[in-house]
C-alpha positions in Angstrom: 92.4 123.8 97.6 95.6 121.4 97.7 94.9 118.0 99.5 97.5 116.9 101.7 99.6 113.7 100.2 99.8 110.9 102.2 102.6 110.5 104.8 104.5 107.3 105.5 106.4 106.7 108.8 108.8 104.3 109.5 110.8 103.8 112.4 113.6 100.8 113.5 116.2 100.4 115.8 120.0 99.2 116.5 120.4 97.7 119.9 123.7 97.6 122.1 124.7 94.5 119.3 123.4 96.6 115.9 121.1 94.5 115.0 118.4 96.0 113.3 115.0 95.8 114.9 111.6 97.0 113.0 109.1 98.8 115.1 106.0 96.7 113.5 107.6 93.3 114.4 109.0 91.1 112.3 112.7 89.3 112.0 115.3 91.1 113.3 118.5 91.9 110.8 121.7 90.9 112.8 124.7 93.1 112.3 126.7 91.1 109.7 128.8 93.8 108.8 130.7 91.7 106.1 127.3 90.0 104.7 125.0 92.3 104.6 126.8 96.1 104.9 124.4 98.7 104.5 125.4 100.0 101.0 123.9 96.0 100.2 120.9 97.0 102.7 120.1 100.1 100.1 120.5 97.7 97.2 118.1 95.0 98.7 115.6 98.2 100.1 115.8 99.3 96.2 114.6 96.0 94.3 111.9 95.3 97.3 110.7 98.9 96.9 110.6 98.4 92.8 109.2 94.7 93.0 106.0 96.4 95.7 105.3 98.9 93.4 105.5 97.4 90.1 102.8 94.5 91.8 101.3 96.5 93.0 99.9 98.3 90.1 99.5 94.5 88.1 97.4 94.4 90.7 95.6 96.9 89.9 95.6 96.0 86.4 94.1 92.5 87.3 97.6 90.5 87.2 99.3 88.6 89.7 102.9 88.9 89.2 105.9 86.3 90.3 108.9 88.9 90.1 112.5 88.8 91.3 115.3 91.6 90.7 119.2 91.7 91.5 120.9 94.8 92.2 124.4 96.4 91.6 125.9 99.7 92.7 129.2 101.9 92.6 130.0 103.6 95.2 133.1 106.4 95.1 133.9 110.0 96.0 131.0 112.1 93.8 132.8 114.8 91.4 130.7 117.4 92.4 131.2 117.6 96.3 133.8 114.7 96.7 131.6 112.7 99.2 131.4 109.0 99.2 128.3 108.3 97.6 126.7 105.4 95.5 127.5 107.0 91.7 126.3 104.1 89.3 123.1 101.6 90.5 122.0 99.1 88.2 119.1 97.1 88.5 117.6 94.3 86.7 113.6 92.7 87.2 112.4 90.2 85.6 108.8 89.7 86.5 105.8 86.9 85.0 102.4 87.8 84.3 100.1 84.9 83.3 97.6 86.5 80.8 100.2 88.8 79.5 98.6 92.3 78.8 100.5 94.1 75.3 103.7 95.8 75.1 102.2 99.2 75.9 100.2 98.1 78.9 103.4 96.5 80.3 105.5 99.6 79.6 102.9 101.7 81.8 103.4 99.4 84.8 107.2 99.7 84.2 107.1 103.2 84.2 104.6 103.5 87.2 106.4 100.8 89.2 109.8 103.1 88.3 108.2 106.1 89.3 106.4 104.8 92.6 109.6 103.5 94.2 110.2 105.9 96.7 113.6 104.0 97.2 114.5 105.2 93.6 113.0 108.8 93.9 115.2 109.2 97.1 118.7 108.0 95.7 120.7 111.0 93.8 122.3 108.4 91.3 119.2 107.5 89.2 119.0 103.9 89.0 119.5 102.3 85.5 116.4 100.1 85.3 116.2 96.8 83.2 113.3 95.1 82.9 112.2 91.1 81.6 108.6 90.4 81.5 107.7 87.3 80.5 111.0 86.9 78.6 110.3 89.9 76.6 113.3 92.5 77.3 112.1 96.1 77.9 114.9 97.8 79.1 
C-alpha cells in the first residue's frame, strides 16, 4: 500500500500596487521592481529554502546552526526551447555548528539539506552548491 506524501500549500497575493501579501500574515513585500525583481525573489526563496532544510536536519542531528548563504544566477534564452530562463545559479552557504560533528556526518546534512530544498528540486538549472562549515570548504 503507497502512503500518500505530504502536501504543502501556499498561497499570496499582489494587490492593486503589487505588493506582495502572504496569506499566513507577516510583512508585506512592496513592489520594488528595481530592488528586489523577482528573478532576485527566486534567488532569496532558494538560499531560505536551502538554509530551512539544512537546520533543519542539524536539528535533528542535535546541532544548532548559525548559517547564511548568497546567491547568483544567469538568466538568458535556454538552447533547447529558446525561452528566457535562469541557465547558471550558484549558491554559496556557509553555516557554524558548535560541537562540530566529522566530515562525513557534515557531508550527510549537506546532501540532505541539498536534496530537501524544494526550491532547488523545482528549478530546471541545477544549482551549483558550495558549502563552508565551520571554515572547512565542502564544495
Amino acid at each position: 500500500m503507497n502512503a500518500r506524501a505530504r502536501t504543502f500549500s501556499y498561497d499570496v497575493s499582489l494587490d492593486g500596487e503589487w505588493a506582495a501579501h502572504s496569506a499566513i500574515g507577516g510583512s508585506t513585500i512592496p513592489n520594488e521592481e528595481e530592488a528586489w525583481t523577482p528573478e532576485h525573489l527566486v534567488l532569496a526563496a532558494l538560499c531560505r529554502c536551502s538554509l530551512t532544510s539544512f537546520r533543519y536536519h542539524a536539528r535533528r542531528a542535535g546541532h544548532e546552526p548559525v548559517a547564511r548563504a548568497a546567491a547568483h544566477g544567469v538568466v538568458t534564452r535556454r538552447e533547447e526551447d529558446g525561452r528566457f530562463a535562469f541557465v547558471e545559479i550558484r549558491v554559496d552557504l556557509q553555516a557554524t555548528l558548535a560541537a562540530p560533528p566529522s566530515a562525513e556526518d557534515v557531508r550527510e546534512l549537506i546532501m540532505k539539506g541539498e536534496r530537501d530544498c524544494f526550491i532547488g528540486a523545482s528549478l530546471t538549472a541545477k544549482p551549483d552548491y558550495h558549502w563552508t562549515v565551520n571554515g572547512e570548504d565542502f564544495s
